[in-house]
Wavefront OBJ file of the C-alpha trace (Angstrom):
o trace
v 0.000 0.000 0.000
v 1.333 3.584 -1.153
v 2.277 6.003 1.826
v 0.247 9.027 0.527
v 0.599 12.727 1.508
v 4.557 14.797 2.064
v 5.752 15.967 5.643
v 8.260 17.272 7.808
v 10.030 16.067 9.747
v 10.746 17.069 13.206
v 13.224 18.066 15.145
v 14.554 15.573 17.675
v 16.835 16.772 20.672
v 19.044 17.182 23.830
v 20.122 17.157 27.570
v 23.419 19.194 29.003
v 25.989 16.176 28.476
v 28.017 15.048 25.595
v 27.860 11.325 26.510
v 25.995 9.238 24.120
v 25.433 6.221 25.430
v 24.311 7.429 29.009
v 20.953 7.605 28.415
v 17.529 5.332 30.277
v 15.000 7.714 29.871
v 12.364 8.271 32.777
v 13.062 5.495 35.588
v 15.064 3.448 33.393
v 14.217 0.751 31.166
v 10.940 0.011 32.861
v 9.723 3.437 33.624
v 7.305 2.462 36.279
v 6.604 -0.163 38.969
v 6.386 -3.040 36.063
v 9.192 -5.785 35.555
v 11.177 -6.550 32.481
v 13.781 -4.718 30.411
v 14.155 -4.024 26.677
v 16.517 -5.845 25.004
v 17.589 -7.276 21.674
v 16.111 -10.272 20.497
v 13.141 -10.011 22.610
v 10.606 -11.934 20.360
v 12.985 -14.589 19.200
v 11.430 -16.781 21.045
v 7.314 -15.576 21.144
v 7.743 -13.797 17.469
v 10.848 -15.226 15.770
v 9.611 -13.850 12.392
v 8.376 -10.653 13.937
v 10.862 -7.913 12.498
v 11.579 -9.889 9.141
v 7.832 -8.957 8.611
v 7.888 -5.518 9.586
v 11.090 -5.189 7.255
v 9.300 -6.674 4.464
v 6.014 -4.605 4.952
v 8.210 -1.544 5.561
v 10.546 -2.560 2.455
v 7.090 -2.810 0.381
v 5.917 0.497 1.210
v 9.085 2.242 0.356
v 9.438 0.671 -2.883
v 5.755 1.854 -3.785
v 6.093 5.144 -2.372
v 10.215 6.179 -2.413
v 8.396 9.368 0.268
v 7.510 6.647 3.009
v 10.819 6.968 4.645
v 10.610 9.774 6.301
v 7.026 9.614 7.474
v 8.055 5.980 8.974
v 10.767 7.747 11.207
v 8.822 10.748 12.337
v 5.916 8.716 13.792
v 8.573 6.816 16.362
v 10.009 10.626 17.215
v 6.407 12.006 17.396
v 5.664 8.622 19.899
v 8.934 8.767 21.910
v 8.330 12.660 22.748
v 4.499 12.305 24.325
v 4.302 9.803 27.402
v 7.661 7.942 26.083
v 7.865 5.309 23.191
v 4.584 3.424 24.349
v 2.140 3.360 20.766
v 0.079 6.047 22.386
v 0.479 8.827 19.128
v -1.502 5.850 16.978
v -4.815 5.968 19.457
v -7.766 7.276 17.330
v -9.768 9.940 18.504
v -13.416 9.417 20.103
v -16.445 11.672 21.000
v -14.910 11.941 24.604
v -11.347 12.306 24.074
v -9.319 14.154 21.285
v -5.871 11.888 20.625
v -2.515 12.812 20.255
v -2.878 12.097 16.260
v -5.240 15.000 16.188
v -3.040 17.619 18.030
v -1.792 20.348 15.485
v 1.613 19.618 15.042
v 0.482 15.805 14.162
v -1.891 17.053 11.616
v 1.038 15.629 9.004
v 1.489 12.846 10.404
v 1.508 10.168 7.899
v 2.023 6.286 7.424
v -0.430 4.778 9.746
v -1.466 2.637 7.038
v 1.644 0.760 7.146
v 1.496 0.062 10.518
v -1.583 -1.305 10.653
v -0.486 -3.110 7.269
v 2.153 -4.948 10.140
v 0.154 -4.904 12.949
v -2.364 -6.796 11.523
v 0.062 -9.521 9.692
v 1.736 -9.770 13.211
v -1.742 -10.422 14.709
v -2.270 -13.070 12.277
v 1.028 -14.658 12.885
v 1.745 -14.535 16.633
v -1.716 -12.978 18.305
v -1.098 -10.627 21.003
v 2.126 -10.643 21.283
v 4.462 -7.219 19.494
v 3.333 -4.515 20.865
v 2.191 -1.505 18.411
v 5.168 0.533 20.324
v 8.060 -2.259 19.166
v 6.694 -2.052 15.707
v 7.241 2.221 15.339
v 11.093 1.310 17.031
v 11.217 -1.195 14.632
v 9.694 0.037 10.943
v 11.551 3.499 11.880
v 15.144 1.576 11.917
v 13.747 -0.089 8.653
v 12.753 2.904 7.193
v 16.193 4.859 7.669
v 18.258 1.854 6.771
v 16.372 1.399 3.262
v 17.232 4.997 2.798
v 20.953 4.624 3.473
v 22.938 3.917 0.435
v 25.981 2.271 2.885
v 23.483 -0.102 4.221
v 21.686 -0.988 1.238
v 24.621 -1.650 -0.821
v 26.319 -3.805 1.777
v 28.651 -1.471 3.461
v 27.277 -1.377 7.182
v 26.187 -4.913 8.342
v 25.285 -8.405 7.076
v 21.661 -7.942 7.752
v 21.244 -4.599 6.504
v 19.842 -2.841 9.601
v 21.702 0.428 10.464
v 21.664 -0.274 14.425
v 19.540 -3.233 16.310
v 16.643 -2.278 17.946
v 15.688 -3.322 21.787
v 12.547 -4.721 22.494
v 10.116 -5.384 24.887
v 7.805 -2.137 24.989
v 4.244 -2.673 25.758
v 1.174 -0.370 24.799
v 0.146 2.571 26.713
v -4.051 3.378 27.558
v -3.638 6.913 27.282
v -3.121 9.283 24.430
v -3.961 13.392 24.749
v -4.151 16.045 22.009
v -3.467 18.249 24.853
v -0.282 16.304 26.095
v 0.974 16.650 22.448
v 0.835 20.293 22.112
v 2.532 21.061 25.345
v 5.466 18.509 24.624
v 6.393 18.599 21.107
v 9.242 20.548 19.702
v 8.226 23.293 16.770
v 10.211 24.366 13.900
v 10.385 27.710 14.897
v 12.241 26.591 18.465
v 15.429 28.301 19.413
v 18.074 26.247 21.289
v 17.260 27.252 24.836
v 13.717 26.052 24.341
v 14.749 22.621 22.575
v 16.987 21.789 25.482
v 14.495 22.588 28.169
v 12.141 20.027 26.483
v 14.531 17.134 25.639
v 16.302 17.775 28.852
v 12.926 16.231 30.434
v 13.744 13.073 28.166
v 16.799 12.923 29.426
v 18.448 13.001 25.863
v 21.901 14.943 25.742
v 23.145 17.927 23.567
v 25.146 15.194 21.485
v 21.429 13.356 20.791
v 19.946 16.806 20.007
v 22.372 17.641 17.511
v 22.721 13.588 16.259
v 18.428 12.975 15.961
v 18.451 16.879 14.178
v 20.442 14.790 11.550
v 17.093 12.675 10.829
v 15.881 16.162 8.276
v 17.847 14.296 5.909
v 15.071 12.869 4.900
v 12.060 14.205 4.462
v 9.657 17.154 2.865
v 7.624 19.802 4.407
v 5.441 22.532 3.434
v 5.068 26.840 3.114
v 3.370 26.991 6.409
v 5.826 25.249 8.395
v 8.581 28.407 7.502
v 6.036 30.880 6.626
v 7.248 32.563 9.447
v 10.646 32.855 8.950
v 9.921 34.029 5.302
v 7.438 37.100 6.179
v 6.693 39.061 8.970
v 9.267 37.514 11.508
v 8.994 40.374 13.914
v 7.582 43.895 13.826
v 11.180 45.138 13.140
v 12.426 42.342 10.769
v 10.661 40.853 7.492
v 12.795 37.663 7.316
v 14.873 35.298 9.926
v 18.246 37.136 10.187
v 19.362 33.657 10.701
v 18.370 32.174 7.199
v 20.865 32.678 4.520
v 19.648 35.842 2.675
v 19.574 34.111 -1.247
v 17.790 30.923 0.229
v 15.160 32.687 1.956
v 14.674 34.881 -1.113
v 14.002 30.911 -3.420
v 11.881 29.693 -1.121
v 9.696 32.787 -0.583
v 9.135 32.405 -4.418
v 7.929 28.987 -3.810
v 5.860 30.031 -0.851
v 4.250 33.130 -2.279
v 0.985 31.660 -0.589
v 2.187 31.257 3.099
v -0.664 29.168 3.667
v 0.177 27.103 0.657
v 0.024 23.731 2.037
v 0.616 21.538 -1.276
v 4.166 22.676 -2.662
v 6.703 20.485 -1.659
v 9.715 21.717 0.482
v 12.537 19.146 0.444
v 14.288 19.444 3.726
v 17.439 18.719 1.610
v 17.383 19.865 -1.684
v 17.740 16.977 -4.158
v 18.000 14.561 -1.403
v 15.015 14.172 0.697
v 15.230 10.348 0.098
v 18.822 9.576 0.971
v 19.844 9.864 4.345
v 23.167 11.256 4.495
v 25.050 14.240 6.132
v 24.521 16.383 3.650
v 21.734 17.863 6.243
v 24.934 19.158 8.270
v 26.329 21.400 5.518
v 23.043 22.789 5.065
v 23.122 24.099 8.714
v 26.202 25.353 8.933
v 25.379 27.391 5.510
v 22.252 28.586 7.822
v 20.261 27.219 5.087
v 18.615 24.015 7.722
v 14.619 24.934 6.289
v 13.428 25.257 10.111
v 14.801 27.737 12.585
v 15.567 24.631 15.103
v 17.783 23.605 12.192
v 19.927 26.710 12.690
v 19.342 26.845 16.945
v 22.143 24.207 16.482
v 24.993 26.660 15.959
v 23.885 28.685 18.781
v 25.580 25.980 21.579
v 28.967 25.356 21.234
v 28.432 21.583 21.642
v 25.708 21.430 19.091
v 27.393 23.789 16.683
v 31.247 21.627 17.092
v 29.018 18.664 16.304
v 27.633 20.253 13.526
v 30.974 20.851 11.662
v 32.142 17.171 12.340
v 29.318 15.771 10.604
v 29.629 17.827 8.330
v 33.676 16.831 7.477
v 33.949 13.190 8.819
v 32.836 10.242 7.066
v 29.417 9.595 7.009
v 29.996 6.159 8.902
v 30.675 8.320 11.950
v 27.698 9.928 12.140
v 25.377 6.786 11.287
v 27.215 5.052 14.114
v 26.273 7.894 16.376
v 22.224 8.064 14.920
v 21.867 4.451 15.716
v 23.668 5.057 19.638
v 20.541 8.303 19.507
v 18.184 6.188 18.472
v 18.092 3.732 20.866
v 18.648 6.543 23.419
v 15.306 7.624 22.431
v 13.490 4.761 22.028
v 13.981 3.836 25.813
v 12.060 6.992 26.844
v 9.072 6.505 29.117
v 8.601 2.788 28.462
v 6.184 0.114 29.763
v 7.392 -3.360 29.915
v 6.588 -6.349 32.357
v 2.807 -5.921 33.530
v 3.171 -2.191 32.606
v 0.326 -1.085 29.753
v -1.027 -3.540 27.201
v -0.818 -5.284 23.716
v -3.201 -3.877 21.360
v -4.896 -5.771 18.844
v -5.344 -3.147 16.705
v -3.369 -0.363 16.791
v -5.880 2.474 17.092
v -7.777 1.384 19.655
v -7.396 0.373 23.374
v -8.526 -3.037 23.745
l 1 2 3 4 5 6 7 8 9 10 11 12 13 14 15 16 17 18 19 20 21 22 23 24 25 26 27 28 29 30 31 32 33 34 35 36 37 38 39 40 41 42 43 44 45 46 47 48 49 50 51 52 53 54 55 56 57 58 59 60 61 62 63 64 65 66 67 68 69 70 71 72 73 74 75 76 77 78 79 80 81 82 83 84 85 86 87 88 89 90 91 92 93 94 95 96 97 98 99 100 101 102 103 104 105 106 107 108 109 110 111 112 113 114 115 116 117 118 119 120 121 122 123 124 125 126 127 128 129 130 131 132 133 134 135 136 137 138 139 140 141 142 143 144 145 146 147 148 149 150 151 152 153 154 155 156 157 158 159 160 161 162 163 164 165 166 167 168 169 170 171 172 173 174 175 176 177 178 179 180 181 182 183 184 185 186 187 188 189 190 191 192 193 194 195 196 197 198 199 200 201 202 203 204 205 206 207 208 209 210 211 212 213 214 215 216 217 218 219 220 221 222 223 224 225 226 227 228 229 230 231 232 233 234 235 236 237 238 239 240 241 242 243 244 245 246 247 248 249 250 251 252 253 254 255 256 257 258 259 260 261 262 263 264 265 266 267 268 269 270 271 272 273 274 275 276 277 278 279 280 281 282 283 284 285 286 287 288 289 290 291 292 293 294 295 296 297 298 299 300 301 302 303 304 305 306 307 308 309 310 311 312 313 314 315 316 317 318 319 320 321 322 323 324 325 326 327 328 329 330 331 332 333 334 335 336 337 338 339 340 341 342 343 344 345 346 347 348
């Protein structure tokens, strides 16, 4: 099934330490008063076959639709950021309660369709068993490693996954429009703000500046920099901090601020590849959001900024994968903690 519709992607971030393998998230692996840990490997025993169908699903959609990528990735960062990694921003609304998938800065979300696509082979194959949760950790790693030309063409690992995944997450019963708002990052954040809200994930200033990296991939539209293009404060038409001759291209493109079908590629001429080439944008001030550019104003954001940039990209995809499954132990259930949904829109 096609992944329909274009998107942005956000941007991930940060806590005040340059270590970036010290991170649990809240109360550790567990995140509550439930046993059990993530860990590699944890269906090979209950769900041998369970991530060799969400790569094959995942593989599928991205053949069919080069775009679904990005939107694959996003939805683990938009899950991760709102209650922890626990399933909760794939909750439909109802009459009494408006869902996180609702909240404004979901409104382009995308790719649900290929989650339930898994979800529902998964149910067939081992019932109540993966978690909703697992399967965003796990069709997000898919989804960046089919879009990385060293791991597709052999160059990273035998099995063709950028970093392994730990599993074990179960399925949070609560999911709040409200909650959403108040904890997402925007495009328009500076670097103060960005740290004050990743700081409560416990994610450092190298994982701010390492999951920023993920706008590799990815497309957005004239609204989300409409901002920065016209009217940016009483005193100031544009962002001072957007390269001049950029800002002047894409306010041709966005003559219609509200224009919500052109297609802004958060890296020109490579919104399917993920690279570093994201990292030369920046430090040409030409990142598409203003949290793009926030990077080079902290000196450990900004020095990571410049290595990416010059190193080989091996070095930073080591580091993404490290981020990654920083992030993806944020605010999880395991043990008797939550659920497993049958369906991943719906409590059960």
């Amino acid at each position: 099934m096609a992944v329909r519709g274009l998107l942005r992607l956000l941007p991930p971030v940060l806590l005040l330490a340059l270590v970036a393998s010290s991170v649990h998230g809240f109360g550790g692996y567990g995140g509550g008063n439930g046993s059990g840990k993530l860990r590699v490997g944890f269906y090979k025993y209950s769900c041998p076959e369970a991530e060799a169908i969400v790569r094959k699903i995942v593989a599928k959609a991205v053949h069919e639709d080069p775009t679904a990528n990005a939107p694959l990735l996003r939805l683990h960062f938009h899950d991760c950021f709102v209650r922890g990694c626990e399933g909760s921003v794939l909750i439909n609304s109802t009459k009494g309660n408006t869902a996180e998938k609702d909240a404004k800065p979901n409104h382009t979300l995308d790719a649900f369709d290929v989650i339930d696509d898994i979800k529902e082979e998964l149910e067939r194959r081992c019932p109540g068993t993966v978690s909703c949760a697992d399967i965003l950790a796990i069709a997000a790693r898919d989804a960046v490693s089919l879009a990385t030309k060293v791991v597709t063409k052999g160059g990273w690992s035998k099995d063709g996954n950028l970093y392994q995944v730990e599993t074990g997450r179960r399925d949070g019963n609560v999911s709040s429009a409200k909650e959403a708002v108040k904890n997402l990052p925007d495009s328009f954040d500076g670097i103060r703000k960005l740290i004050k809200r990743f700081a409560s994930k416990n994610l450092s200033l190298k994982d701010l500046a390492v999951l920023s990296g993920a706008h590799a991939i990815g497309k957005s539209h004239c609204p989300s920099i409409a901002k920065r293009l016209r009217n940016f404060t009483a005193h100031m038409e544009s962002d001072p901090t957007l390269d001049r001759p950029y800002a002047d291209r894409l306010r041709r493109r966005c003559w219609r601020p509200k224009d919500n079908t052109t297609e802004l590629e958060m890296v020109p001429g490579s919104s399917e590849t993920f690279d570093t080439a994201y990292y030369g944008l920046v430090a040409k001030r030409r990142g598409l959001f203003h949290s793009d550019e926030a990077l080079l104003r902290n000196d450990v954001t900004r020095a990571l900024v410049y290595r990416y940039r010059d190193s080989p990209v091996e070095a930073f995809l080591k580091d993404f994968g490290v981020s990654m499954v920083n992030m993806g132990r944020v605010g999880v259930l395991t043990g008797s903690q939550g659920e497993i949904r049958k369906k991943c829109a719906f409590f059960n």
